[in-house]
Each structure stands twice: as structure tokens, then as C-alpha cells.
C-alpha positions as a printed NumPy array, in Angstrom:
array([[ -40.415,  -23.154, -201.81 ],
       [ -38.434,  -22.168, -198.77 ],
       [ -35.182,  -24.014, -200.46 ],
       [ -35.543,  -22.385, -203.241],
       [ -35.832,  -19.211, -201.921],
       [ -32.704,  -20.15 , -200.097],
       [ -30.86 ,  -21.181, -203.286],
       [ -31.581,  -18.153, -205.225],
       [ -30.662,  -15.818, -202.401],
       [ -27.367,  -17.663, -201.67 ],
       [ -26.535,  -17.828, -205.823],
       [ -27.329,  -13.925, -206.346],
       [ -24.908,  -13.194, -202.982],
       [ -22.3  ,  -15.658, -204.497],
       [ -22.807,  -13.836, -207.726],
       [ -22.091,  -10.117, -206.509],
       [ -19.104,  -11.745, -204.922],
       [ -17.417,  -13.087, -207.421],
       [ -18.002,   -9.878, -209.252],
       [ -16.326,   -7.701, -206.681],
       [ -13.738,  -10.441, -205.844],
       [ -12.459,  -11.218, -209.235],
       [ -10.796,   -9.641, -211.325],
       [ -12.359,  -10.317, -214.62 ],
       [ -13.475,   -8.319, -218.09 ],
       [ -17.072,   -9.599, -216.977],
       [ -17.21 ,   -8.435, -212.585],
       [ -19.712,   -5.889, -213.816],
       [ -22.183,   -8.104, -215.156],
       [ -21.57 ,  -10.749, -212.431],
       [ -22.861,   -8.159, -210.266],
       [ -25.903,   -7.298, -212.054],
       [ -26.742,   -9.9  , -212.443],
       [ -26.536,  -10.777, -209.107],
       [ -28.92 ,   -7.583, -208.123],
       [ -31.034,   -8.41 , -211.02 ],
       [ -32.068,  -12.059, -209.135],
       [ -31.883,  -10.518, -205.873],
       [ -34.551,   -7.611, -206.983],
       [ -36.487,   -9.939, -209.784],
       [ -36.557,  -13.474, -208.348],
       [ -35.907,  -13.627, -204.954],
       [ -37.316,  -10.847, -203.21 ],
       [ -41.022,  -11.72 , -205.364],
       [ -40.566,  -14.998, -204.554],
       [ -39.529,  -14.575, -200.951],
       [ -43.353,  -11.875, -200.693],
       [ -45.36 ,  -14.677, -202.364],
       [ -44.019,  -17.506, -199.906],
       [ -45.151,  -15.02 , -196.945],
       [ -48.199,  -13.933, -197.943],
       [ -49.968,  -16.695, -199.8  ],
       [ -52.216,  -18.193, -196.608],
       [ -52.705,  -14.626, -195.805],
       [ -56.41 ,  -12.676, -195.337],
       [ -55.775,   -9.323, -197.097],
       [ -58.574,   -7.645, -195.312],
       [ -56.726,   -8.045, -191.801],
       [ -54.052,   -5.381, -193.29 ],
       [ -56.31 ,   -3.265, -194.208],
       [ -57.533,   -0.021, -192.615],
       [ -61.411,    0.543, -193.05 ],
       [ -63.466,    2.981, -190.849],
       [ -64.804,   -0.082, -188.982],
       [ -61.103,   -0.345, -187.64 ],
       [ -60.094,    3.405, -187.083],
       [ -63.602,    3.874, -184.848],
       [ -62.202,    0.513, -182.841],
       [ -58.79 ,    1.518, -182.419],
       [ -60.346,    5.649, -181.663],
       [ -62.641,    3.767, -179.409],
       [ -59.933,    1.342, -177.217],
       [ -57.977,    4.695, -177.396],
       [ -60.344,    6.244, -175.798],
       [ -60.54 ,    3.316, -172.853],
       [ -57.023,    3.984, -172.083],
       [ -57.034,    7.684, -171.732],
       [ -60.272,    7.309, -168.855],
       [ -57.747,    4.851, -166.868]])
């Protein structure tokens, strides 16, 4: 997953490059297209690959976790 992660990204760069490097009737496209896999492929691709062993609930703020963090704050300001 990690390689191809790595492939996309490098082919989308190598894309928007040619498009601002050459000068061709089709740059403009070579660089969309180029954002379009950056934005579309690889930046999905690059959130799934992070997040996919991931608990969700850890992220997440419940009242549980703003009385704990209200309550170390509290700890600190007696010191």
C-alpha cells in the first residue's frame, strides 16, 4: 500500500511538471490531471493507509474526557 501510495504521489508530481515544463497544446490538462490524482487518489489513499488499525473513539471528545482533562487541569493549577 505504502508503494503505491508512493507511485501515485510521484506520477501526479511528474504530471504537474511536465505540464508547467512543456510546452505543449495539452500542459493544462497534464496539470489537472495531475491535481485531480493528487486530490482523488492519493491523498484518500494516503488517510485510509493511516487510519485503518486506528480506534475512532480515542479521537473523540466525550464529556468523560473534557471532566478528565478539566480535572488533571485542575491538578496542575494547585502545584
Amino acid at each position: 500500500m505504502k508503494y503505491l501510495i508512493l507511485l501515485a504521489f510521484i506520477a501526479s508530481l511528474a504530471s504537474i511538471i511536465c505540464g508547467y515544463a512543456l510546452d505543449d497544446v495539452d500542459n493544462q490538462k497534464l496539470i489537472g490531471f495531475g491535481v485531480l490524482g493528487l486530490f482523488f487518489v492519493v491523498i484518500p489513499l494516503f488517510s485510509y493507509h493511516r487510519w485503518k488499525n486506528k480506534k475512532v473513539e480515542d479521537y473523540m471528545l466525550t464529556k468523560e474526557k473534557l471532566q478528565e482533562m478539566r480535572d488533571k487541569e485542575g491538578d496542575t493549577r494547585k502545584l
